[in-house]
C-alpha positions as CSV (number, residue, x, y, z in Angstrom):
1,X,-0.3,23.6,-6.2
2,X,-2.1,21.8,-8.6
3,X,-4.2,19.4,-5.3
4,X,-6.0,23.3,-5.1
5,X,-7.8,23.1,-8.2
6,X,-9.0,19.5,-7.8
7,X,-12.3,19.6,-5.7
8,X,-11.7,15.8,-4.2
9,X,-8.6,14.2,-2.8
10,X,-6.1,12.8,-4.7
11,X,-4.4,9.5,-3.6
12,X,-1.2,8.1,-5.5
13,X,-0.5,5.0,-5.9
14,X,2.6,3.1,-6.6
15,X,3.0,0.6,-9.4
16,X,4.0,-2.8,-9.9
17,X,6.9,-3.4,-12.4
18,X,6.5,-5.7,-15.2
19,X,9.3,-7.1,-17.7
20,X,7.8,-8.6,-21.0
21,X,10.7,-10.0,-22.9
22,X,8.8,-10.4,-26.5
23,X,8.5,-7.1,-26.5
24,X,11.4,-5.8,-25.0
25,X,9.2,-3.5,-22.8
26,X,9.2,-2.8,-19.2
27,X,6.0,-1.3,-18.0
28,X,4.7,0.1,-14.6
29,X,1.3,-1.6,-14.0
30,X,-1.6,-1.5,-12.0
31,X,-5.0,-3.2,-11.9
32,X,-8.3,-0.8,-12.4
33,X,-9.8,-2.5,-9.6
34,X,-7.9,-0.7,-7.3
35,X,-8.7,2.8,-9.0
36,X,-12.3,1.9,-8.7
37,X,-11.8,1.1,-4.9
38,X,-9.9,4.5,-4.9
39,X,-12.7,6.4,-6.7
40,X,-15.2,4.6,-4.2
41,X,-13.9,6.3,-1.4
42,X,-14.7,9.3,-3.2
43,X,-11.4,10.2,-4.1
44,X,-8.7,10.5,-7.3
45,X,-6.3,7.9,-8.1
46,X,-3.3,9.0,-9.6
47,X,-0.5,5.8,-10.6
48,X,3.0,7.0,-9.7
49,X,5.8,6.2,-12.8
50,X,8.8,4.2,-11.6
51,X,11.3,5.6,-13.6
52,X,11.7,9.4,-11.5
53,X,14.9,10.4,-9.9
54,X,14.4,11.0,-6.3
55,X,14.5,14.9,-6.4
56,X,12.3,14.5,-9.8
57,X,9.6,12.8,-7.8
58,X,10.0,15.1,-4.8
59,X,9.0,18.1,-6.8
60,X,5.7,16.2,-8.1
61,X,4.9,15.5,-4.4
62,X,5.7,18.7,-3.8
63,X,3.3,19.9,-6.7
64,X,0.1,17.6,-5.9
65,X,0.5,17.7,-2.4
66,X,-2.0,14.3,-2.3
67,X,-4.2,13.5,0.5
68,X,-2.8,10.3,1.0
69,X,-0.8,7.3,-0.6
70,X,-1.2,3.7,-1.8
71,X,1.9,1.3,-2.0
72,X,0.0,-1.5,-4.1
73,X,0.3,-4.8,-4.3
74,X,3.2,-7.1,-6.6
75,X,6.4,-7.6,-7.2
76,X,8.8,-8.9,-4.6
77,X,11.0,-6.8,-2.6
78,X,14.5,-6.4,-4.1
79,X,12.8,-8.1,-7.9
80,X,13.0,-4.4,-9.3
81,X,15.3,-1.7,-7.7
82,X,13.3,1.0,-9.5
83,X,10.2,0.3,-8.0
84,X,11.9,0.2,-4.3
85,X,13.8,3.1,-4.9
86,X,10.4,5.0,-5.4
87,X,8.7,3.5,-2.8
88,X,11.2,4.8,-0.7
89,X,11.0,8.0,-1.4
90,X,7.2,8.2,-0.8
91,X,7.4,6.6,2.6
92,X,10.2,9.0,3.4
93,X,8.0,12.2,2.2
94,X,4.9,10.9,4.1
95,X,6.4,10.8,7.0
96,X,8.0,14.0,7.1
97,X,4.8,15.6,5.3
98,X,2.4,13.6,7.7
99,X,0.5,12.3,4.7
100,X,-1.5,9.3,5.3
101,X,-0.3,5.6,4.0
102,X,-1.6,2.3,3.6
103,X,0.2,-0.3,2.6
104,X,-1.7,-3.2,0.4
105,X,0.0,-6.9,0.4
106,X,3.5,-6.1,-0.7
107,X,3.1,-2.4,0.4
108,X,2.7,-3.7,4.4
109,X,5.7,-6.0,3.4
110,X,7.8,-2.6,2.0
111,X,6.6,-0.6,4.9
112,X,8.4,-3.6,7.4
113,X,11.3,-3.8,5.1
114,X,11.6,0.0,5.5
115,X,10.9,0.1,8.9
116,X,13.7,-2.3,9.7
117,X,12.0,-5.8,9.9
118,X,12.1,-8.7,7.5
119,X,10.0,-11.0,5.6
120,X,9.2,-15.0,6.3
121,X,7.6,-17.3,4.3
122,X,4.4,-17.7,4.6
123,X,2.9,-20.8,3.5
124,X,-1.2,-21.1,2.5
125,X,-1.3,-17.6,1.8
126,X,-1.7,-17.5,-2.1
127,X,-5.6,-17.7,-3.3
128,X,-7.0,-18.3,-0.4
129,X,-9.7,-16.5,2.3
130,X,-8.8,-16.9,6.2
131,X,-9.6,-15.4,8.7
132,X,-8.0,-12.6,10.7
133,X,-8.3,-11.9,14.3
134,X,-7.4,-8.8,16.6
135,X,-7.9,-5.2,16.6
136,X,-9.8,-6.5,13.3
137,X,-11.8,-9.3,12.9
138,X,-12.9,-10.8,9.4
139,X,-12.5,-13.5,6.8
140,X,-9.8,-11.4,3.9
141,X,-8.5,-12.4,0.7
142,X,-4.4,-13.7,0.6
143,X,-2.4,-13.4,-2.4
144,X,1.2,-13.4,-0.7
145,X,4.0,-15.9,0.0
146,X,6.0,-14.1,2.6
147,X,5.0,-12.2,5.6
148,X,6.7,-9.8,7.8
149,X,8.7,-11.8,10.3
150,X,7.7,-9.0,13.6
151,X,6.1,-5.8,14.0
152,X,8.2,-3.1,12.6
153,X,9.6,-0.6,15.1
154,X,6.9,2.4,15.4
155,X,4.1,-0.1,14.3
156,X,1.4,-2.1,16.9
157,X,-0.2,-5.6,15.3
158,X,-3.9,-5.1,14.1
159,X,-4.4,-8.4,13.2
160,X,-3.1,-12.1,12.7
161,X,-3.7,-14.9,11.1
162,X,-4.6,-18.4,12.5
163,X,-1.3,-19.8,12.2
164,X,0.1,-16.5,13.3
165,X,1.4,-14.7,10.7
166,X,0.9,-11.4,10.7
167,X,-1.8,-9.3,8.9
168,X,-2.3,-5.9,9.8
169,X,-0.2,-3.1,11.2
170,X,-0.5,0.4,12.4
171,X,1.6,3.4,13.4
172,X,1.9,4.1,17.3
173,X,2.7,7.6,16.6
174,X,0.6,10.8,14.8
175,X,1.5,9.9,11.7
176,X,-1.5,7.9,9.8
177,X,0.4,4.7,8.2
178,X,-1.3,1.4,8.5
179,X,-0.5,-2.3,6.1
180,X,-3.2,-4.8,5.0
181,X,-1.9,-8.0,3.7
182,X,-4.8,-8.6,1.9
183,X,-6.5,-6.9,-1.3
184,X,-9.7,-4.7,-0.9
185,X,-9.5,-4.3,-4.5
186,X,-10.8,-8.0,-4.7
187,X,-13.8,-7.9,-3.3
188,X,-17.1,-8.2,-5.8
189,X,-18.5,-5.8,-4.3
190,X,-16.0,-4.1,-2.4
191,X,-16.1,-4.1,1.0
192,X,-17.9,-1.5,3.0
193,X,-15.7,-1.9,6.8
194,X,-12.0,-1.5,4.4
195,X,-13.7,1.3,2.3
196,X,-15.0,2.8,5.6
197,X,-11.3,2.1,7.5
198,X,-9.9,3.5,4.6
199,X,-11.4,6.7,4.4
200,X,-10.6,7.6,8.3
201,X,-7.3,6.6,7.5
202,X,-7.0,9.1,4.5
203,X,-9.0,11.6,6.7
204,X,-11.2,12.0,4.0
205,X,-13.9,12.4,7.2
């Protein structure tokens, strides 16, 4: 497997879908501030293609065998079928593999949507810092304008918002999945406590 002649972990990392009409091109995307964050934990970042058939992208999980997984931020559910499709394959995998997942902004919104819950709108959430309170306590970044509407089935709440919206979730079972509404990747300079959480998460420990 290819992960055995890599001497750090590799994480993957899904990719937002992008349609630029002057063009006519449609282009997976993903900012490099989330590769740095990656390659701050210490580990490889490797951006996931949208355009794999299920069993195609399978055999490449099969083949890297990562060390853990990042659904990224972007996109709205359902605005690119591709995208979910793939999505859905990883968080499928990881499960059954046990592999590690977190779940940035739209990926804790995925991981809901997968998990059976649903999304509400959430409004004051776009450009602004709040604060969070919980399990975790903190003042985050918010890009988003929906929110899931209750803790997924298999999940517990790690944090909230002041007006109650949730955002932060983590798996109540063996399996190492947690969502973040907010973007790490943001910070100047990153954050040490979401680098720190990360890394446990990832069992890179």
């Amino acid at each position: 497997m290819i992960n055995q002649t890599i001497n750090k972990p590799i994480i993957l990392i899904s990719q937002r879908v992008e349609h630029h009409e002057q063009r006519n091109e449609t282009r997976d995307s993903l900012d490099q501030a989330l590769s740095r964050w990656v390659v701050a934990s210490e580990a490889i970042p490797i951006n996931l293609p949208n355009i794999l058939l299920p069993e195609m992208l399978k055999e490449l999980l099969v083949q890297l065998m990562p060390t853990g997984i990042i659904l990224s931020g972007g996109n709205n559910i359902g605005e690119f079928c591709e995208r979910d499709k793939t999505e859905t394959v990883l968080l499928d995998w990881a499960k059954l593999q046990n592999i590690p997942v977190l779940g940035i902004c739209r990926g804790m919104q995925f991981i809901g949507i997968w998990s059976g819950t649903t999304l509400e709108r959430a409004k004051g959430h776009v450009a602004e810092n709040h604060e969070i309170c919980g399990d975790l306590n903190s003042i985050v970044n918010s890009y988003h304008d929906y929110s899931l509407k209750s803790v997924p089935k298999g999940f517990r709440p790690l944090a909230y918002a002041q007006d109650g919206h949730l955002e932060a979730i983590t798996s109540e079972t063996d399996w190492p999945c947690e969502g973040w509404m907010w973007h790490p990747e943001r910070d100047t300079p990153f954050d040490l406590t979401w680098l720190t959480r990360f890394r446990l998460l990832m069992r890179l420990d």
